[in-house]
C-alpha positions as YAML, in Angstrom:
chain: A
units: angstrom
residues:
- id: 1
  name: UNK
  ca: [14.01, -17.23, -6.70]
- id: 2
  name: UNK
  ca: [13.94, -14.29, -4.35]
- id: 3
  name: UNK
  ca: [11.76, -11.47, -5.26]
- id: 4
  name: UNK
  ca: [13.53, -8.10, -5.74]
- id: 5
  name: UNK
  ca: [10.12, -6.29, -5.76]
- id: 6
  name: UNK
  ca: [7.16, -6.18, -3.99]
- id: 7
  name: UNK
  ca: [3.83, -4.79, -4.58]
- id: 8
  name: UNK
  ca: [2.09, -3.44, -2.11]
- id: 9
  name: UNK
  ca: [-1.46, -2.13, -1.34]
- id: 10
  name: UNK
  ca: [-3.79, -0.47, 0.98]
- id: 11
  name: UNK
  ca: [-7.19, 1.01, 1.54]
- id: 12
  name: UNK
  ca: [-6.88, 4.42, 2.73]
- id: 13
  name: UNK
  ca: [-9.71, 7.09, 3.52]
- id: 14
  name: UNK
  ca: [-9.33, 9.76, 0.86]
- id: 15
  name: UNK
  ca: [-8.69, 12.64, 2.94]
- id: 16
  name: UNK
  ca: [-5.33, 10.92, 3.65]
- id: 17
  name: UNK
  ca: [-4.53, 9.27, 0.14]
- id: 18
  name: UNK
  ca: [-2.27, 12.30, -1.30]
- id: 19
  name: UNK
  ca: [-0.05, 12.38, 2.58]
- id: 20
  name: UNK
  ca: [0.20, 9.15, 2.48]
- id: 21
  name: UNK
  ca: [1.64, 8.66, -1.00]
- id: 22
  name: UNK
  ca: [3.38, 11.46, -0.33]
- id: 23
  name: UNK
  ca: [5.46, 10.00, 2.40]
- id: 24
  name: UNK
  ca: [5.75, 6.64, 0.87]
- id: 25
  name: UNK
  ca: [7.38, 8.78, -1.71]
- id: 26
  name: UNK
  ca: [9.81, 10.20, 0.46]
- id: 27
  name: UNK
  ca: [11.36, 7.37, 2.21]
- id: 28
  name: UNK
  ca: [11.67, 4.93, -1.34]
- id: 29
  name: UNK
  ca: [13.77, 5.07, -3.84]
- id: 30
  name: UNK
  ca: [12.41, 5.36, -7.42]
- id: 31
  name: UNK
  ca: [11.36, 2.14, -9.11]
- id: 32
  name: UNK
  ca: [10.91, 3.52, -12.53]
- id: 33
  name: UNK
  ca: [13.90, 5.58, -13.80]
- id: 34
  name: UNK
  ca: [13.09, 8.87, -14.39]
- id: 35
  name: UNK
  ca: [10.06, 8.72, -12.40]
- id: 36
  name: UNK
  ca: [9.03, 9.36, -8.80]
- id: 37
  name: UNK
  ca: [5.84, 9.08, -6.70]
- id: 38
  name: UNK
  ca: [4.62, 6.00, -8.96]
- id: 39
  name: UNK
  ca: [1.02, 5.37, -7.80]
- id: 40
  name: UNK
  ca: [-2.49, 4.15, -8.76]
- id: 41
  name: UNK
  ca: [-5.35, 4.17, -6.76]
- id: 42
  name: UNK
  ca: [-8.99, 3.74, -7.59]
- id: 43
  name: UNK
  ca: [-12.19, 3.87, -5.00]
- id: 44
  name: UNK
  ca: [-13.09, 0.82, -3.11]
- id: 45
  name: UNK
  ca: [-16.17, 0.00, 0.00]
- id: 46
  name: UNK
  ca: [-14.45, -1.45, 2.62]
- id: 47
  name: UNK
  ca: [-17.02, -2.83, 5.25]
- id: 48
  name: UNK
  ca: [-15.72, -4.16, 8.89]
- id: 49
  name: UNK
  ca: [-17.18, -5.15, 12.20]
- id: 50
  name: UNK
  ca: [-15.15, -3.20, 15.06]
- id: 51
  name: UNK
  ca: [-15.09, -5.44, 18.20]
- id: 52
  name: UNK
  ca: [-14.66, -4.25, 21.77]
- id: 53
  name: UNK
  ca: [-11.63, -3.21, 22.81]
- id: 54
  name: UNK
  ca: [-10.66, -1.65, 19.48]
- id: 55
  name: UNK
  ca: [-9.95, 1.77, 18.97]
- id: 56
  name: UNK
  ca: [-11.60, 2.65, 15.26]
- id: 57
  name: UNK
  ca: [-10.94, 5.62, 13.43]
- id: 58
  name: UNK
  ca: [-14.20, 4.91, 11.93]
- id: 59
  name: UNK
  ca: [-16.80, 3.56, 13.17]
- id: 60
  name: UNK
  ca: [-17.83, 2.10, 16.87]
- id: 61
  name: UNK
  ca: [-17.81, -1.17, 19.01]
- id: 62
  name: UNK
  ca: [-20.31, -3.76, 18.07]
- id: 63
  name: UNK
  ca: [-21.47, -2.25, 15.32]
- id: 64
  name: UNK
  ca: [-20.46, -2.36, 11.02]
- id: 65
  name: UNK
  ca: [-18.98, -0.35, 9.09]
- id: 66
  name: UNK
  ca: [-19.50, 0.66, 5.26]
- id: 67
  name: UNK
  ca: [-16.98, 3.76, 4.37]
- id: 68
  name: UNK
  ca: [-15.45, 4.77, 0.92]
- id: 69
  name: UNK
  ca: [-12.12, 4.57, 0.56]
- id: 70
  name: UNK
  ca: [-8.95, 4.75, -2.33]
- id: 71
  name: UNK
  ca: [-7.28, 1.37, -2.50]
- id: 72
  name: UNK
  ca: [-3.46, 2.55, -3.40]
- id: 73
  name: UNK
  ca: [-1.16, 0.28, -5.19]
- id: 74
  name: UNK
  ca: [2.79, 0.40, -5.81]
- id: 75
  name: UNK
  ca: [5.82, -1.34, -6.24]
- id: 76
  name: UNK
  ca: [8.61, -0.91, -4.30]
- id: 77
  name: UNK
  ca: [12.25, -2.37, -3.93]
- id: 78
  name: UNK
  ca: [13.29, -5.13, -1.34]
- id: 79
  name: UNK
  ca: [15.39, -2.80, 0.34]
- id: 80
  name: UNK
  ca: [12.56, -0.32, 0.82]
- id: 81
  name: UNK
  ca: [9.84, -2.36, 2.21]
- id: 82
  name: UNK
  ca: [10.36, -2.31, 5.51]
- id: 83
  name: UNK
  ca: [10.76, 1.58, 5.63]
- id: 84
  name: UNK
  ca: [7.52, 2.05, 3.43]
- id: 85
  name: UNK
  ca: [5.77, -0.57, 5.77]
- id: 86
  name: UNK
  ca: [6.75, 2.07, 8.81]
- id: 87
  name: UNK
  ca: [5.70, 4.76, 7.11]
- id: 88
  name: UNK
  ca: [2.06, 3.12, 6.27]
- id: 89
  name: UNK
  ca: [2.05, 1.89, 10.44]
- id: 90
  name: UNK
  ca: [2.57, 5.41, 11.37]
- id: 91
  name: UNK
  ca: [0.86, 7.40, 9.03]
- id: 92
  name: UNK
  ca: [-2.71, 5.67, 7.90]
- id: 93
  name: UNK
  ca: [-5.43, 6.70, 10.22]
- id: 94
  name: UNK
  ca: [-6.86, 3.24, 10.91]
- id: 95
  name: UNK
  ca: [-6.08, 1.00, 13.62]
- id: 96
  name: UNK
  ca: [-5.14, -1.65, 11.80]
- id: 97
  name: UNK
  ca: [-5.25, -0.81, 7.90]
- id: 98
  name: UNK
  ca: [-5.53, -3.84, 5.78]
- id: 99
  name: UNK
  ca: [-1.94, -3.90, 3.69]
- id: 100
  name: UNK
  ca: [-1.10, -6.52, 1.09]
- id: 101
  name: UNK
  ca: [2.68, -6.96, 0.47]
- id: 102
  name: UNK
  ca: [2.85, -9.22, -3.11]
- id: 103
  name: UNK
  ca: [6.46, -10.64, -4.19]
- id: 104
  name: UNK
  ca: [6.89, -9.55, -7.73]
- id: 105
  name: UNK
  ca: [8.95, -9.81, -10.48]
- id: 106
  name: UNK
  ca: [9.43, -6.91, -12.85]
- id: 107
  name: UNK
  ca: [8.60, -6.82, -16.46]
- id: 108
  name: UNK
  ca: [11.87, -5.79, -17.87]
- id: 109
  name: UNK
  ca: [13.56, -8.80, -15.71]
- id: 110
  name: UNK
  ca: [10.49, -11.24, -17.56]
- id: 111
  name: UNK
  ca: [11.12, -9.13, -20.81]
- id: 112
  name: UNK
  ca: [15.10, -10.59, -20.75]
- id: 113
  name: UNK
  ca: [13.87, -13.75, -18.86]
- id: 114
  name: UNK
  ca: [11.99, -14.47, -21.54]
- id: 115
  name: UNK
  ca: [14.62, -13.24, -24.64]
- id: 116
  name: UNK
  ca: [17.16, -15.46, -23.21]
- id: 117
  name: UNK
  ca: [14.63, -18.63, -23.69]
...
């Protein structure tokens, strides 16, 4: 079965977490009814090794970095991913941010899954 959700998530520098949700937000529609700007986020290290030839936000050539950052989690429709994906291209700082897109299936759908068994 195809999923209908996804969830995604990202590390993100925390002067950019609440622009970033915020234009996630704007370009999804609401998962949760009654609900927008559905979010959790909790602090992470992240630790990378920029090579040459990269263009780092953070950090320099040759050398590691160890930063602090917000890892930011979500769910968002099928029909929404690719927009939200755009959004996190244009808008996170890094170069290449590290973004995990999970298929999912939503609890109410398991709920009545699970009540027609």
């Amino acid at each position: 079965m195809e999923s209908d959700t996804y969830g995604i998530g990202v590390d993100v520098p925390k002067d950019f977490l609440e622009m970033l949700m915020d234009c996630i937000d704007e370009v999804m529609e609401p998962l949760y009814p009654g609900y927008r700007r559905s979010f959790r986020y909790y602090p992470v290290t992240g630790t990378w090794l920029t090579l040459e030839g990269s263009n780092p936000f953070i950090g320099s050539p040759g050398k590691i970095s160890v930063e602090e950052e917000y890892h930011l989690e979500f769910v968002v429709k099928k029909e929404d991913l690719g927009k939200v994906l755009k959004v996190i291209d244009e808008k996170h700082p890094y170069e290449e941010p590290a973004v995990d897109v999970v298929p999912q299936i939503g609890w109410r759908e398991a709920l009545s899954s699970s009540l027609r068994t």
